[in-house]
C-alpha positions in Angstrom: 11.5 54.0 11.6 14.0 54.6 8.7 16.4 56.0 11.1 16.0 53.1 13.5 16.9 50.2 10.9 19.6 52.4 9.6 21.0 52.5 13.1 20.3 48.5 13.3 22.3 48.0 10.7 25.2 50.2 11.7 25.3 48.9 14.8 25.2 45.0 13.9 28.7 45.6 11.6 30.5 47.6 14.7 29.5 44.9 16.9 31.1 42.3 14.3 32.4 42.6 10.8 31.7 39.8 9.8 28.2 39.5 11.4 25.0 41.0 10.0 21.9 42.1 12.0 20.1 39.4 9.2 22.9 36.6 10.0 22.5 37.8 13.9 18.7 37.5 13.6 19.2 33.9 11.9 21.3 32.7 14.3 19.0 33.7 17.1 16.5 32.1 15.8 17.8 28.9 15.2 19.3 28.8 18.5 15.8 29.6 20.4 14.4 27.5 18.0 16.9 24.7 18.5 16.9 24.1 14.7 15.0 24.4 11.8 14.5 23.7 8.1 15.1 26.7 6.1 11.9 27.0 4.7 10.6 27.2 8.5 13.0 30.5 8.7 11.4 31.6 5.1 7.6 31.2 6.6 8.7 32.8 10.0 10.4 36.0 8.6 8.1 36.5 5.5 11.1 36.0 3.4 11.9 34.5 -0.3 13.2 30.7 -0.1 16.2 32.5 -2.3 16.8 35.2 0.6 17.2 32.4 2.8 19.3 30.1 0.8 21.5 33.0 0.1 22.2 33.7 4.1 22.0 30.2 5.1 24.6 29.2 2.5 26.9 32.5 3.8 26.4 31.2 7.5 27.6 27.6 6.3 30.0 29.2 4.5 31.2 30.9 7.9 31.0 27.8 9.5 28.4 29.0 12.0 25.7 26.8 11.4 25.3 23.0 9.7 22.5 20.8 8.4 21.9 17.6 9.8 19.2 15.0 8.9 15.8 15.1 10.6 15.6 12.1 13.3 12.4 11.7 11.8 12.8 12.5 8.6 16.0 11.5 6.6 15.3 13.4 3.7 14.9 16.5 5.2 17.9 18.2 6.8 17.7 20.8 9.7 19.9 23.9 10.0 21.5 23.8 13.6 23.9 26.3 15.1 28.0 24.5 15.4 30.1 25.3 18.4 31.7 28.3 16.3 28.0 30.1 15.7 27.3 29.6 18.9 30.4 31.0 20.3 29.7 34.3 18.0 25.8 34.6 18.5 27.0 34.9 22.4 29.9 37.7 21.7 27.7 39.5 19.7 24.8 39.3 22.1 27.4 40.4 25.0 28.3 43.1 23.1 24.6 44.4 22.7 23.7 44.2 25.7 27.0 46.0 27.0 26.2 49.1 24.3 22.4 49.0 25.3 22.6 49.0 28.8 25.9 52.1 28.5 23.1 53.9 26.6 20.7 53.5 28.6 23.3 54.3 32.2 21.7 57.6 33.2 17.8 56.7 32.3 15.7 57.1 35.4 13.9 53.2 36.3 10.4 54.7 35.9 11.5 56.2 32.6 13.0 52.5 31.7 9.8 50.8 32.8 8.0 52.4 30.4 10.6 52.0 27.4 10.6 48.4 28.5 6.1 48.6 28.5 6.0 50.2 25.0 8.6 47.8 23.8 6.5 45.2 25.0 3.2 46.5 23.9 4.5 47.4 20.4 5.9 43.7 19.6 2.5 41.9 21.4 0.9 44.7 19.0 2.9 42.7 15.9 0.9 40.3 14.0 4.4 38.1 13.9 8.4 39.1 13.0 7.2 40.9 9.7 9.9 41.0 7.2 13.5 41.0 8.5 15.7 44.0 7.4 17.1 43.1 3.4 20.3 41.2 3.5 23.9 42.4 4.3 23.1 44.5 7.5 22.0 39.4 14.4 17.9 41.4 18.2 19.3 42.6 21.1 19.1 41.5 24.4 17.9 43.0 27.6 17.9 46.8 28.2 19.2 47.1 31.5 18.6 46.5 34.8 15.4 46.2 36.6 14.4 45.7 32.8 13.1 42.8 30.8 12.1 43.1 27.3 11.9 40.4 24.3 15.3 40.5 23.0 13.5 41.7 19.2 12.7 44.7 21.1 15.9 46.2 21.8 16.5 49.6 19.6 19.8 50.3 18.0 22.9 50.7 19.3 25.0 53.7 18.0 
């Protein structure tokens, strides 16, 4: 498991610089999630408020995501993705896909059926996202074809 996050990590900066797997994994979620407060990210990844301030502040920074107010809740503002995160969240997601599927090329489809089953069964088998990787090293997309796998569940690229 050591070996896999190390690889995570890796593999997030080749993909892009200037891109974390933690920033990458932000992102995603706040684009499935269509925004959120980030104490909602905190709660979902089992992180410090101060983790998350520190990354949500570097991804404002970036200009890659933006607080608006609530609709129904001035006071409270709700991180959203801008047009320039999710323009990166996509490269970055192309890119992953690209390196997992080359990887995965000369896999037999029964052999990538049951990648794709124990990838499945090992993050229904998760009580919820867990802690996220510490900060400084964005989940990967689809394995292949014929494949289909919750984007969390794709390994490393190298």
């Amino acid at each position: 498991m050591t070996a896999f996050a190390r690889r995570a990590r890796a593999s997030a900066g080749r993909l892009h610089p200037e891109l974390s797997l933690v920033s990458y994994t932000l992102l995603g979620h706040l684009e499935e999630s269509g925004g959120c407060r980030a104490t909602d990210l905190a709660a979902h990844y089992a992180l410090d408020k101060s983790t998350v301030s520190r990354q949500v502040s570097a991804l404002e920074g970036a200009g890659l995501i933006e607080r608006l107010a609530d609709q129904r809740d001035q006071r409270v503002q709700v991180l959203h993705l801008t047009p320039a995160g999710t323009e990166i969240l996509a490269q970055v997601t192309a890119s992953r896909r690209v390196a997992f599927r080359e990887r995965l090329a000369g896999w037999p489809e029964e052999d990538l059926r049951r990648f794709a089953g124990y990838l499945l069964r090992y993050n229904s088998a998760s009580p919820g996202p867990g802690p996220m990787p510490t900060p400084d090293p964005g989940p990967g997309p689809g394995p292949g074809p014929g494949v289909t796998a919750h984007p969390d569940a794709s390994p490393p690229i190298d």
